[in-house]
VMD Tcl script that draws the C-alpha trace (Angstrom):
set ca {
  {62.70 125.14 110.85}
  {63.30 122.90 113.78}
  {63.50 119.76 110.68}
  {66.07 121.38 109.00}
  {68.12 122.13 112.42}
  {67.60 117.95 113.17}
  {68.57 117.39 109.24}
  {71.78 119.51 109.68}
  {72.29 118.03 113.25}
  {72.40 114.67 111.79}
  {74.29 115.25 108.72}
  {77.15 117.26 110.68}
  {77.23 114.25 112.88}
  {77.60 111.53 109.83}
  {80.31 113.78 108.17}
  {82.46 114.21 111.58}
  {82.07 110.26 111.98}
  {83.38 109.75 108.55}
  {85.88 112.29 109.06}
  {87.40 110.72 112.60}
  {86.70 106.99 110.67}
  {88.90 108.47 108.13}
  {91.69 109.72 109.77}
  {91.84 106.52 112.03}
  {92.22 104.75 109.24}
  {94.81 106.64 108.05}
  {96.77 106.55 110.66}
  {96.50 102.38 111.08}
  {97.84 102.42 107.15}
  {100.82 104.68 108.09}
  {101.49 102.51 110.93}
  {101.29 99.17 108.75}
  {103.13 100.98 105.67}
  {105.69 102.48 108.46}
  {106.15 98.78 109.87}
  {106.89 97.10 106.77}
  {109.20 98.59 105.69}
  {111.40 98.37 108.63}
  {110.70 94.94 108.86}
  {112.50 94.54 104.93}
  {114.87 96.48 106.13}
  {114.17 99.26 102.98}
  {115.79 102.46 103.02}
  {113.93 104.82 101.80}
  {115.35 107.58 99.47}
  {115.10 111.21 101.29}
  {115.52 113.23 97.88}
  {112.61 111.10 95.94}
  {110.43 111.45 98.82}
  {111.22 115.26 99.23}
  {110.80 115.88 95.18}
  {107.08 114.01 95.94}
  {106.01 115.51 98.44}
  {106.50 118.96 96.45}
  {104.67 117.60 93.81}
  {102.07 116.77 96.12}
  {101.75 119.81 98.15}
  {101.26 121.70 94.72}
  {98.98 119.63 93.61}
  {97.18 120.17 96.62}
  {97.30 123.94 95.93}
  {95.87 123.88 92.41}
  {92.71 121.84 93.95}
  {92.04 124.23 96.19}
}
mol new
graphics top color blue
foreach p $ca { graphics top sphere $p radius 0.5 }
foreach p [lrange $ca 0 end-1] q [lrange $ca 1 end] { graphics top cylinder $p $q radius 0.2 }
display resetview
Protein backbone atom coordinates (compact mmCIF):
# COMPACT_ATOMS: atom_id res chain seq x y z
CA UNK A 1 0.00 0.00 0.00
CA UNK A 2 2.42 2.61 1.13
CA UNK A 3 4.11 2.07 -2.92
CA UNK A 4 1.08 2.84 -4.44
CA UNK A 5 0.45 6.05 -2.03
CA UNK A 6 4.41 7.18 -3.18
CA UNK A 7 3.33 6.11 -6.98
CA UNK A 8 0.19 8.35 -6.76
CA UNK A 9 2.18 11.00 -4.73
CA UNK A 10 4.55 11.28 -7.52
CA UNK A 11 2.33 11.08 -10.40
CA UNK A 12 -0.14 13.85 -8.89
CA UNK A 13 2.96 15.89 -8.53
CA UNK A 14 4.22 15.38 -12.40
CA UNK A 15 0.60 16.11 -13.66
CA UNK A 16 0.19 19.48 -11.44
CA UNK A 17 3.80 20.47 -12.82
CA UNK A 18 2.67 19.92 -16.30
CA UNK A 19 -0.49 21.50 -15.59
CA UNK A 20 1.11 24.98 -13.97
CA UNK A 21 4.03 24.48 -17.03
CA UNK A 22 1.06 24.55 -19.18
CA UNK A 23 -0.83 27.30 -18.25
CA UNK A 24 2.41 29.47 -17.96
CA UNK A 25 2.95 28.86 -21.18
CA UNK A 26 -0.18 29.82 -22.18
CA UNK A 27 -0.28 32.77 -20.79
CA UNK A 28 3.46 33.93 -22.29
CA UNK A 29 1.71 33.00 -25.94
CA UNK A 30 -1.31 35.26 -25.17
CA UNK A 31 0.99 37.87 -24.11
CA UNK A 32 3.28 37.53 -27.36
CA UNK A 33 0.04 36.94 -29.67
CA UNK A 34 -1.63 40.02 -27.61
CA UNK A 35 1.66 42.16 -28.35
CA UNK A 36 1.86 41.64 -31.90
CA UNK A 37 -0.76 42.55 -32.91
CA UNK A 38 -0.79 45.90 -31.40
CA UNK A 39 2.48 46.41 -32.56
CA UNK A 40 0.89 45.97 -36.57
CA UNK A 41 -1.51 47.96 -35.53
CA UNK A 42 -4.39 45.01 -36.55
CA UNK A 43 -7.82 45.45 -35.60
CA UNK A 44 -9.28 42.65 -34.84
CA UNK A 45 -12.91 41.84 -35.96
CA UNK A 46 -15.34 41.55 -32.70
CA UNK A 47 -18.18 39.58 -34.68
CA UNK A 48 -15.58 36.82 -36.22
CA UNK A 49 -14.05 36.43 -32.95
CA UNK A 50 -17.51 36.21 -31.12
CA UNK A 51 -18.97 33.62 -33.98
CA UNK A 52 -15.45 31.51 -32.92
CA UNK A 53 -15.52 31.50 -29.81
CA UNK A 54 -19.20 29.92 -30.00
CA UNK A 55 -17.94 27.46 -32.13
CA UNK A 56 -15.39 26.77 -29.72
CA UNK A 57 -17.23 26.69 -26.55
CA UNK A 58 -19.54 24.01 -28.29
CA UNK A 59 -17.05 22.17 -29.35
CA UNK A 60 -15.82 22.10 -26.02
CA UNK A 61 -19.24 20.79 -24.87
CA UNK A 62 -19.51 17.84 -27.25
CA UNK A 63 -15.90 16.63 -25.84
CA UNK A 64 -16.97 16.57 -22.67
Amino acid sequence: MAKINKWREKFMLEVLLFSMMSVKVLCHNIFLMRRFISILGIEPDKEINRKLWEEGIRFAAIAA
